[in-house]
N, CA, C and O atoms as CSV, one atom per row, in Angstrom:
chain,resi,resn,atom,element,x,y,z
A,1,UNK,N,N,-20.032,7.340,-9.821
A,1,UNK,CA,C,-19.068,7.535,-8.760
A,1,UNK,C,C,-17.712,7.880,-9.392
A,1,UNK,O,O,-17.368,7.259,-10.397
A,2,UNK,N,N,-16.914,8.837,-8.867
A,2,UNK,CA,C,-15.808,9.521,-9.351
A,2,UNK,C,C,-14.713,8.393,-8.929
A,2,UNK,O,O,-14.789,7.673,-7.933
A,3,UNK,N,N,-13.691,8.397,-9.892
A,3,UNK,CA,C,-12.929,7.365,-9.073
A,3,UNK,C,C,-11.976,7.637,-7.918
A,3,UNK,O,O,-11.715,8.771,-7.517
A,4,UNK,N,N,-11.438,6.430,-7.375
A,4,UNK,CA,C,-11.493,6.693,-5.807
A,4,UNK,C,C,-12.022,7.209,-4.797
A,4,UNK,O,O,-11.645,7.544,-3.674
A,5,UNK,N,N,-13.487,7.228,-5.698
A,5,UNK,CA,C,-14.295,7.706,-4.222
A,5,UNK,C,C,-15.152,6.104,-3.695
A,5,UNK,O,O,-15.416,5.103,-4.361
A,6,UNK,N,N,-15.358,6.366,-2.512
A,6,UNK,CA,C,-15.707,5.011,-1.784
A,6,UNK,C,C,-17.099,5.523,-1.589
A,6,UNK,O,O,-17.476,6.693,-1.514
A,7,UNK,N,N,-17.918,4.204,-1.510
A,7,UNK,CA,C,-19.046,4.566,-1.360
A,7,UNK,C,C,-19.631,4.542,0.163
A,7,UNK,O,O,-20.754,4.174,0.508
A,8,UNK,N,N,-18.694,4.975,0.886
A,8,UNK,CA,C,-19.002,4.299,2.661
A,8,UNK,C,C,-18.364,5.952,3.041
A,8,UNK,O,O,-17.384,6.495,2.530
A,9,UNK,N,N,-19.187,6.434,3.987
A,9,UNK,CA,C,-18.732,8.030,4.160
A,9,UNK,C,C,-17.609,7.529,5.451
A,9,UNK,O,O,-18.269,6.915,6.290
A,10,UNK,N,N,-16.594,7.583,5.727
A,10,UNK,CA,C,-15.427,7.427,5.914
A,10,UNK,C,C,-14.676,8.790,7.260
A,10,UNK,O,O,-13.617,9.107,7.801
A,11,UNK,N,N,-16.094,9.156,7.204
A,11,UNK,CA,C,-14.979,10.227,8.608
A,11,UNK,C,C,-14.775,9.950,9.763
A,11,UNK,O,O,-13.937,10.744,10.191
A,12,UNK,N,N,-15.164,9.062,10.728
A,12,UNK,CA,C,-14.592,8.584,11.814
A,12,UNK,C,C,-14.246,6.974,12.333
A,12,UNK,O,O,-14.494,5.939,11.713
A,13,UNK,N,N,-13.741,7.085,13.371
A,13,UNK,CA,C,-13.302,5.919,13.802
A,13,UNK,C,C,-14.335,4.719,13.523
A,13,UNK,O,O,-13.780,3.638,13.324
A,14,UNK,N,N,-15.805,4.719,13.472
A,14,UNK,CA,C,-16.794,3.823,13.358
A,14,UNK,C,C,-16.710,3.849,11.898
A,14,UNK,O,O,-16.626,2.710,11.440
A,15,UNK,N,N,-16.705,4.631,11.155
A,15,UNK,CA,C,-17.224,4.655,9.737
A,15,UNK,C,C,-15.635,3.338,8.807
A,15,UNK,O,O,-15.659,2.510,7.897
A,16,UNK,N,N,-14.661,3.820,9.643
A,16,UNK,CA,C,-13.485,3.619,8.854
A,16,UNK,C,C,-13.401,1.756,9.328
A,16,UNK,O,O,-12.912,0.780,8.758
A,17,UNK,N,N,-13.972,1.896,10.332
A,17,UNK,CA,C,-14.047,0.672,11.093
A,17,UNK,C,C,-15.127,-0.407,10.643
A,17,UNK,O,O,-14.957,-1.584,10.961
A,18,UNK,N,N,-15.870,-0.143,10.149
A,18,UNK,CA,C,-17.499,-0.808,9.500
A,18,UNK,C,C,-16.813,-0.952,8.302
A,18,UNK,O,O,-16.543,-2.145,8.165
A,19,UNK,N,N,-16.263,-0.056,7.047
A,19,UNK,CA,C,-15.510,-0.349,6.096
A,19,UNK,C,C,-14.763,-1.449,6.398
A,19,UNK,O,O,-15.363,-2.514,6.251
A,20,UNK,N,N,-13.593,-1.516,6.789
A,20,UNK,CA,C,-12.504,-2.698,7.215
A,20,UNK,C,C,-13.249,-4.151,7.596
A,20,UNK,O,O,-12.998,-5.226,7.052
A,21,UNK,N,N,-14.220,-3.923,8.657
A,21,UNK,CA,C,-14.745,-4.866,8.932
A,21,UNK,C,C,-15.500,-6.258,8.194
A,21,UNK,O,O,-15.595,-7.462,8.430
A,22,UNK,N,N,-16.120,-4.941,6.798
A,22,UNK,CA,C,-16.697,-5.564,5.713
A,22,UNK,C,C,-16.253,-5.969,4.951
A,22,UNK,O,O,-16.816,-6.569,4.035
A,23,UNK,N,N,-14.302,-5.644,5.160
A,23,UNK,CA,C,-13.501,-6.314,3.996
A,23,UNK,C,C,-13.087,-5.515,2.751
A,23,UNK,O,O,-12.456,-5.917,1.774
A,24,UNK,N,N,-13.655,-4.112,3.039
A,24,UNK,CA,C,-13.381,-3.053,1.998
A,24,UNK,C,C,-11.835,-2.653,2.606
A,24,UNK,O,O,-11.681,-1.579,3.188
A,25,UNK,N,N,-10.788,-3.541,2.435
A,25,UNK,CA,C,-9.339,-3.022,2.681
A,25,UNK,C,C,-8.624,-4.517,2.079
A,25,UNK,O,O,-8.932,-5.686,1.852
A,26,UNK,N,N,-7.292,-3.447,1.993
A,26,UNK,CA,C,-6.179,-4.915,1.965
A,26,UNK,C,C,-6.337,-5.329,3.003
A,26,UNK,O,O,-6.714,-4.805,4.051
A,27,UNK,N,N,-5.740,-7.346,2.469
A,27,UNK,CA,C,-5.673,-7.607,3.488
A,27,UNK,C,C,-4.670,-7.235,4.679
A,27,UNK,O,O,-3.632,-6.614,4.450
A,28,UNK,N,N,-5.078,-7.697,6.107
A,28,UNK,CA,C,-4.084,-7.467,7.374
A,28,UNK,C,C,-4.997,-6.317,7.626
A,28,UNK,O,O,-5.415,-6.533,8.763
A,29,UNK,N,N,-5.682,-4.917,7.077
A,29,UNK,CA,C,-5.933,-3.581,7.645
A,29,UNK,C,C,-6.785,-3.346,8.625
A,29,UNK,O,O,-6.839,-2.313,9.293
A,30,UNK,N,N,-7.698,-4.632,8.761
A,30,UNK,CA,C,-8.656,-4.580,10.146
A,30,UNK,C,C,-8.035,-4.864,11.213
A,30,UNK,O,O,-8.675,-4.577,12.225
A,31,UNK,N,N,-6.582,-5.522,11.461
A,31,UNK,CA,C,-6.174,-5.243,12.119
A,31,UNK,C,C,-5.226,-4.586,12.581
A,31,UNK,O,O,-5.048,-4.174,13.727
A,32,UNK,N,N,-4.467,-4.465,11.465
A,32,UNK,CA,C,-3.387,-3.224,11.881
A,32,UNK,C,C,-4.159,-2.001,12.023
A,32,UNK,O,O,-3.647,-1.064,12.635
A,33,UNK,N,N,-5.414,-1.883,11.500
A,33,UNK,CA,C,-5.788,-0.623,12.010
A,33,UNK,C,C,-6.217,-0.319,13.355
A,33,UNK,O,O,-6.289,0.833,13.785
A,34,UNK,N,N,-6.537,-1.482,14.099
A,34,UNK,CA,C,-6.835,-1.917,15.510
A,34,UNK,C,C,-5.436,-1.273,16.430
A,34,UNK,O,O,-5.492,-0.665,17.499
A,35,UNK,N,N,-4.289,-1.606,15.682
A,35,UNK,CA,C,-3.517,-1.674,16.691
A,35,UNK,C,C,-2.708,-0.147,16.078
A,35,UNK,O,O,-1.956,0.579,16.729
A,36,UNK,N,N,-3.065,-0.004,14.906
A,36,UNK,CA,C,-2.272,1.752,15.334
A,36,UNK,C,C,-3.697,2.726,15.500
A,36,UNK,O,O,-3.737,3.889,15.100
A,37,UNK,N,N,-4.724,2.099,16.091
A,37,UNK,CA,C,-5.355,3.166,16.506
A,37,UNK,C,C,-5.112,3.238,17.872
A,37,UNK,O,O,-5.020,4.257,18.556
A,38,UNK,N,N,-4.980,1.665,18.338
A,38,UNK,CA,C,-4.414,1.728,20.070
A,38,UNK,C,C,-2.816,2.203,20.212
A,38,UNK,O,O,-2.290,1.900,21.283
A,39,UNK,N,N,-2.296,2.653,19.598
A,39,UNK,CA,C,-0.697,3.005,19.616
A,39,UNK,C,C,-1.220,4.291,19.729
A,39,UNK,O,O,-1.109,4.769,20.858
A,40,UNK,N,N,-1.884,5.154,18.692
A,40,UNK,CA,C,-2.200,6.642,18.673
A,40,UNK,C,C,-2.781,7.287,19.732
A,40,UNK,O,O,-2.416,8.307,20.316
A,41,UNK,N,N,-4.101,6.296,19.984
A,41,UNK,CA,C,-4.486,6.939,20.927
A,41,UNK,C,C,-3.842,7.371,22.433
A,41,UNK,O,O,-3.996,8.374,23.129
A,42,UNK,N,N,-2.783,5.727,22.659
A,42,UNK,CA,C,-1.758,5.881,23.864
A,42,UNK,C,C,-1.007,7.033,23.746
A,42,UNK,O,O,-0.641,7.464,24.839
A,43,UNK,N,N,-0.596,7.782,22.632
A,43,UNK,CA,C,0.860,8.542,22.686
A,43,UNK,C,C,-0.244,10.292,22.422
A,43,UNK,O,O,0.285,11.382,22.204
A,44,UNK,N,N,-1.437,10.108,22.507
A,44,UNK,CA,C,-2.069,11.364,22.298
A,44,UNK,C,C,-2.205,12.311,23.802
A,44,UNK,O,O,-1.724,11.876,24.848
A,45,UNK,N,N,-2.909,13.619,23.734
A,45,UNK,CA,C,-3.152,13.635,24.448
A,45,UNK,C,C,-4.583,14.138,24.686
A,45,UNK,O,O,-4.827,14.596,23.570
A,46,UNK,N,N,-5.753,14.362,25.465
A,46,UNK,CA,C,-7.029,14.548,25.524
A,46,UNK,C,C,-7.811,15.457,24.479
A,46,UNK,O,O,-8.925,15.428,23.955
A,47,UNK,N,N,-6.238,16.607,24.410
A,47,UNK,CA,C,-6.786,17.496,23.686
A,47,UNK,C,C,-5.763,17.844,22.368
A,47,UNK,O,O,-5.798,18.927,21.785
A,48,UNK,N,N,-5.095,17.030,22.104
A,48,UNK,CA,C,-4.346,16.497,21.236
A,48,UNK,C,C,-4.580,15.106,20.067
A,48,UNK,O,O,-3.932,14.061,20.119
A,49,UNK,N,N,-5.479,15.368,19.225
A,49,UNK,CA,C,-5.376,14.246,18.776
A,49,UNK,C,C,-4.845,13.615,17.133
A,49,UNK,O,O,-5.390,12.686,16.538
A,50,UNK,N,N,-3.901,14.248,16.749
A,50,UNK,CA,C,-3.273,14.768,15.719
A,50,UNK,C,C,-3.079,13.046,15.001
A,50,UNK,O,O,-3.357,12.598,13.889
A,51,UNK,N,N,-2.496,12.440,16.197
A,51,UNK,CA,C,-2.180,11.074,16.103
A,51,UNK,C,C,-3.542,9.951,15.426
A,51,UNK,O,O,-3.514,8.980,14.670
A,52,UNK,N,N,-4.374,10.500,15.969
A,52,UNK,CA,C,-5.500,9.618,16.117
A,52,UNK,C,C,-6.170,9.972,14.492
A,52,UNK,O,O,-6.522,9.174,13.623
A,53,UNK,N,N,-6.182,11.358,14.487
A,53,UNK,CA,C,-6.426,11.684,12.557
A,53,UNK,C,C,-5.891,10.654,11.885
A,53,UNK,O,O,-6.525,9.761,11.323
A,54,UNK,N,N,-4.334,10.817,11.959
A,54,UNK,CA,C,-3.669,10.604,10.991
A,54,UNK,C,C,-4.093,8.981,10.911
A,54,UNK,O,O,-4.486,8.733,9.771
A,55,UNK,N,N,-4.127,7.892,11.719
A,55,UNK,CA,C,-4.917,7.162,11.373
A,55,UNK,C,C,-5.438,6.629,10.533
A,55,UNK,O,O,-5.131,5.765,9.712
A,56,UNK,N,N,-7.076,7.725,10.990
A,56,UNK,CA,C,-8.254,7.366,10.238
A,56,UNK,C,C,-7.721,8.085,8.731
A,56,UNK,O,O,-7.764,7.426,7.692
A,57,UNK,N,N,-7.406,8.985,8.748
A,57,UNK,CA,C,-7.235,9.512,6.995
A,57,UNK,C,C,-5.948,8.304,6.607
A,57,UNK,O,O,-5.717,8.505,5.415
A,58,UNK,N,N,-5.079,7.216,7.074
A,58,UNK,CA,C,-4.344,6.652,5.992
A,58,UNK,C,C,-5.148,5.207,5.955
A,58,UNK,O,O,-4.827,4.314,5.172
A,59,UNK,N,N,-6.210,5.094,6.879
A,59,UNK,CA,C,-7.166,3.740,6.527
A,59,UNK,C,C,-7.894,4.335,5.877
A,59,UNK,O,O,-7.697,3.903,4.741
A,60,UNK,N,N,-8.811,5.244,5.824
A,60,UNK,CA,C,-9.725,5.843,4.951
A,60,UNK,C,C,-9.458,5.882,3.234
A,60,UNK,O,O,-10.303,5.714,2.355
A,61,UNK,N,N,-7.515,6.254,3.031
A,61,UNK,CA,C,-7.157,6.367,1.814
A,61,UNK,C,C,-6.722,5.036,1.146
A,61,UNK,O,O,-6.592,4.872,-0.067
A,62,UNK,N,N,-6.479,3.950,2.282
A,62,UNK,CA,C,-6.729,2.382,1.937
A,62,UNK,C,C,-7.814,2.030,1.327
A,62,UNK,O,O,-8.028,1.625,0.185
A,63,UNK,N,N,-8.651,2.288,2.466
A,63,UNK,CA,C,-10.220,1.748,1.830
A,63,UNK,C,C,-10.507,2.341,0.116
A,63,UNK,O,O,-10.665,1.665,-0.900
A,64,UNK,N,N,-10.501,3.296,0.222
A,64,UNK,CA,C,-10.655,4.482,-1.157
A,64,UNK,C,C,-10.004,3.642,-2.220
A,64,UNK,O,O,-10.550,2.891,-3.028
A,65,UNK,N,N,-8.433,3.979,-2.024
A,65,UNK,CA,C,-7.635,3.183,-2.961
A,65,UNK,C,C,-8.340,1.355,-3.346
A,65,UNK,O,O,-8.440,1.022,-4.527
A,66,UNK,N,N,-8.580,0.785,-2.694
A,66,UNK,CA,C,-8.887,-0.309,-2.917
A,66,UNK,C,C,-10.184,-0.241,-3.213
A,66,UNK,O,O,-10.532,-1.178,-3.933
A,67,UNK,N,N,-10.949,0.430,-2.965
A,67,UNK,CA,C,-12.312,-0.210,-3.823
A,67,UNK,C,C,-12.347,1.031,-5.010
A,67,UNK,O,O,-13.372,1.669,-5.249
A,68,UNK,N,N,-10.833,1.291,-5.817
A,68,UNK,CA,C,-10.864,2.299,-7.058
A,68,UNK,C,C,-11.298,0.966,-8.022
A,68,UNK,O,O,-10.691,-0.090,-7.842
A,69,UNK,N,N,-12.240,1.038,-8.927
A,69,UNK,CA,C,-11.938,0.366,-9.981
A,69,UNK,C,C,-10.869,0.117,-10.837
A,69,UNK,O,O,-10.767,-0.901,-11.522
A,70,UNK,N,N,-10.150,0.946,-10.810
A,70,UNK,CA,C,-8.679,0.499,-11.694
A,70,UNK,C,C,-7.572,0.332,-11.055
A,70,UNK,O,O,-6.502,0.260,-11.658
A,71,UNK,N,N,-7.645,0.265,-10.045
A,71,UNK,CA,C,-6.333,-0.539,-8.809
A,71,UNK,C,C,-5.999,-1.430,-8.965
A,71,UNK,O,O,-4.898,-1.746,-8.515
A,72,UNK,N,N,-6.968,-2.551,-9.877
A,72,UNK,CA,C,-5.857,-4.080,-9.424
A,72,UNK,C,C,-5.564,-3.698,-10.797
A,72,UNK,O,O,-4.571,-4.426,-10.789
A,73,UNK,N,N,-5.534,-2.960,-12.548
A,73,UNK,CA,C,-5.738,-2.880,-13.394
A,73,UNK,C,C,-4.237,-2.107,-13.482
A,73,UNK,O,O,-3.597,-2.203,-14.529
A,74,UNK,N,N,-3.781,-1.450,-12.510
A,74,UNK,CA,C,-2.672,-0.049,-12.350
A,74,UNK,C,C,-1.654,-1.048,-11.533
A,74,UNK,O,O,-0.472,-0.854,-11.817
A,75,UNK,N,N,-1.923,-2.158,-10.497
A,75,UNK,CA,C,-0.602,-2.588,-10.096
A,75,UNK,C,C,-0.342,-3.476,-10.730
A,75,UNK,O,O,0.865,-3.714,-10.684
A,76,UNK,N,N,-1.023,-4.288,-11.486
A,76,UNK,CA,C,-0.612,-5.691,-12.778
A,76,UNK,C,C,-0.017,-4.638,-13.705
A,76,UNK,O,O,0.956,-5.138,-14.269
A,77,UNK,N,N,-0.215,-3.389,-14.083
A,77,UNK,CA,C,0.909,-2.749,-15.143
A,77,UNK,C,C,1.897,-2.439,-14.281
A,77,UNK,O,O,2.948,-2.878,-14.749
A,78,UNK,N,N,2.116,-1.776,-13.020
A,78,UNK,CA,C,3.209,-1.950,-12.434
A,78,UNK,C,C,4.356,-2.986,-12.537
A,78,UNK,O,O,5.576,-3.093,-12.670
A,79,UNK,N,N,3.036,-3.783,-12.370
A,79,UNK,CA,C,4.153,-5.697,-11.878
A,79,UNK,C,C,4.868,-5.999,-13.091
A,79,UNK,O,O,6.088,-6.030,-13.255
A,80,UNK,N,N,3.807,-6.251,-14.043
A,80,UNK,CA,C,4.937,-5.823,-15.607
A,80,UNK,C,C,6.125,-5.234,-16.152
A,80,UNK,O,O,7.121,-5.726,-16.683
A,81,UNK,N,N,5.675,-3.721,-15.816
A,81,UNK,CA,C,6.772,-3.029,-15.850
A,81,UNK,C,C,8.027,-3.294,-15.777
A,81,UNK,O,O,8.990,-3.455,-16.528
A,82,UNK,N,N,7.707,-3.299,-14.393
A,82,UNK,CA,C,8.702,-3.986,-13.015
A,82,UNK,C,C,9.440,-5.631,-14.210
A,82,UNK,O,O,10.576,-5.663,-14.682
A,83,UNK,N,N,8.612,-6.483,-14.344
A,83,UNK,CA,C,9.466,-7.828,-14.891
A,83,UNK,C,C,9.884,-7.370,-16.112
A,83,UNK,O,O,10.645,-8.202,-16.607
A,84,UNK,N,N,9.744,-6.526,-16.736
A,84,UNK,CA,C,10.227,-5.879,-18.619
A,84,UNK,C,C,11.410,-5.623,-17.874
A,84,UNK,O,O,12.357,-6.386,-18.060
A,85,UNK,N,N,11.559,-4.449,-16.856
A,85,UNK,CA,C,12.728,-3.857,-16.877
A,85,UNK,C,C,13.841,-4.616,-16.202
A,85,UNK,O,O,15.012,-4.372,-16.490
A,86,UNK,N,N,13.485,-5.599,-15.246
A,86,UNK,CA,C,14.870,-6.677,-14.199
A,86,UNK,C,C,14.957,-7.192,-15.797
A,86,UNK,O,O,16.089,-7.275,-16.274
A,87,UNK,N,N,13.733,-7.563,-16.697
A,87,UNK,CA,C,14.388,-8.779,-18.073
A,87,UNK,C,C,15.733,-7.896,-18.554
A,87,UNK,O,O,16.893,-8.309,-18.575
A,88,UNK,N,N,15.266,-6.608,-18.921
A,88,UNK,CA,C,16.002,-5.877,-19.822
A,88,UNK,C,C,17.255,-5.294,-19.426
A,88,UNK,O,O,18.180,-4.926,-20.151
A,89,UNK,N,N,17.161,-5.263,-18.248
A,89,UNK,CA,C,18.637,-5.036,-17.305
A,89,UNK,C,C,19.291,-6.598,-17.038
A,89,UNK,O,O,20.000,-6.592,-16.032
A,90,UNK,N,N,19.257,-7.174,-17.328
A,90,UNK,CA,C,19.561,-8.594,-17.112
A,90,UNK,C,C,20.253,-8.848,-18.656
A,90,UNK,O,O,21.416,-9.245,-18.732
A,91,UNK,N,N,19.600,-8.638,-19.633
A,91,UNK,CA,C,19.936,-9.260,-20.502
A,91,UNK,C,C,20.509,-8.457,-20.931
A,91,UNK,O,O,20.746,-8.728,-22.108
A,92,UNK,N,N,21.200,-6.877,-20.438
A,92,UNK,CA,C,22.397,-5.661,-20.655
A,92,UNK,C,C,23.490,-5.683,-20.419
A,92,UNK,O,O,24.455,-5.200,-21.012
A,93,UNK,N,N,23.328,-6.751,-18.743
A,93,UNK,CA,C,24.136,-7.037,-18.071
A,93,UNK,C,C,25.738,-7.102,-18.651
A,93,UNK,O,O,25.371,-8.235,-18.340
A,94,UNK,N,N,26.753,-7.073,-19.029
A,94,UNK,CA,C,27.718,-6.951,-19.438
A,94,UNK,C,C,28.348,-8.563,-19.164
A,94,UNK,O,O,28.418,-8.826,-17.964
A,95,UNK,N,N,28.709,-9.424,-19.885
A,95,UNK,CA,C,28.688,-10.846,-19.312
A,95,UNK,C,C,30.697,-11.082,-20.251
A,95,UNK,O,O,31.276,-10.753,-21.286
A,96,UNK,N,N,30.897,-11.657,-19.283
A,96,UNK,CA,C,32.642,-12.173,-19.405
A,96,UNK,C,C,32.647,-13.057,-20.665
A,96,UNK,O,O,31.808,-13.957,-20.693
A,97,UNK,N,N,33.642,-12.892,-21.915
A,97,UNK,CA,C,33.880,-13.843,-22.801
A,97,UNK,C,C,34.289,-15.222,-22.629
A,97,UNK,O,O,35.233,-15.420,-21.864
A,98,UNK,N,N,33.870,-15.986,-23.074
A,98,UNK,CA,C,34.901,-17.463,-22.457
A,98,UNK,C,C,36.072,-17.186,-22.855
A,98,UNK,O,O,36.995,-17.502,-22.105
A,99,UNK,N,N,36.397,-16.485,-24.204
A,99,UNK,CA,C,38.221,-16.517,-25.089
A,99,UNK,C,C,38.516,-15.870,-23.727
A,99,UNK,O,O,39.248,-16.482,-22.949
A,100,UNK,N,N,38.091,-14.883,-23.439
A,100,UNK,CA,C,38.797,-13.871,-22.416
A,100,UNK,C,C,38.671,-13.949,-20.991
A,100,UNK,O,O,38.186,-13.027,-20.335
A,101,UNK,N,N,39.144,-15.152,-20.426
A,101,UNK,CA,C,39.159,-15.640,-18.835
A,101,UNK,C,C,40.436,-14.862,-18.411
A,101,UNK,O,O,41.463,-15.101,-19.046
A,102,UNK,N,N,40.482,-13.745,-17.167
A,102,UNK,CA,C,41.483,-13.254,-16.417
A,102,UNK,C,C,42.361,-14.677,-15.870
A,102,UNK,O,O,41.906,-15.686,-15.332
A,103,UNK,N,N,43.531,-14.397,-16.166
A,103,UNK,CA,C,44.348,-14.985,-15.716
A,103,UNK,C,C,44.958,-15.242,-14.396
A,103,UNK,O,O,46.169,-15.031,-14.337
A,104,UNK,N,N,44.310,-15.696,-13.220
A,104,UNK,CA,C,45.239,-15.697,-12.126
A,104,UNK,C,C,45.611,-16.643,-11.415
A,104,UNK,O,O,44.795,-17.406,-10.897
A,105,UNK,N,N,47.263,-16.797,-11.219
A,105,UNK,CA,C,47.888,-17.631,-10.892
A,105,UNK,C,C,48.238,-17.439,-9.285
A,105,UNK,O,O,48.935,-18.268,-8.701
């Protein structure tokens, strides 16, 4: 399997929905996907359903993303990153001398 490909064929509302259901998402997505599919579908229209895509393709790219094998492997180097650089900007920080306290009276 290529990565980020999911092994659950993913093109409609049932498919994306059986995924979620089974827990193939972050958590919260079975139901937020519940409720922006009922938001989309309200603001669509019969023959309009542009809303209702967009949807299923950003749960579909949830599901995908999360069952990549190297996803939790890519945001723990993130998270790292992320604590190297607040350390290293922290400890750049430009910090006041004690000899040299501004004087104000």
């Amino acid at each position: 399997m290529k990565i980020g490909a999911s092994p659950f064929r993913l093109l409609t509302v049932g498919d994306v929905r059986t995924a979620l259901l089974a827990g193939h998402g972050f958590p919260g997505d079975k139901e937020a996907f519940e409720v922006d599919l009922k938001r989309a579908r309200e603001s669509t229209s019969g023959t309009d359903l542009t809303a209702v895509t967009a949807v299923i393709v950003d749960f579909r790219g949830r599901v995908r993303l999360r069952q990549d094998p190297g996803f939790d492997q890519a945001v723990r180097e993130g998270i790292d990153l992320t604590v190297k650089l607040k350390r290293e900007a922290r400890d750049e920080a430009p910090r006041e001398s004690p000899t040299r306290r501004s004087s104000c009276k």
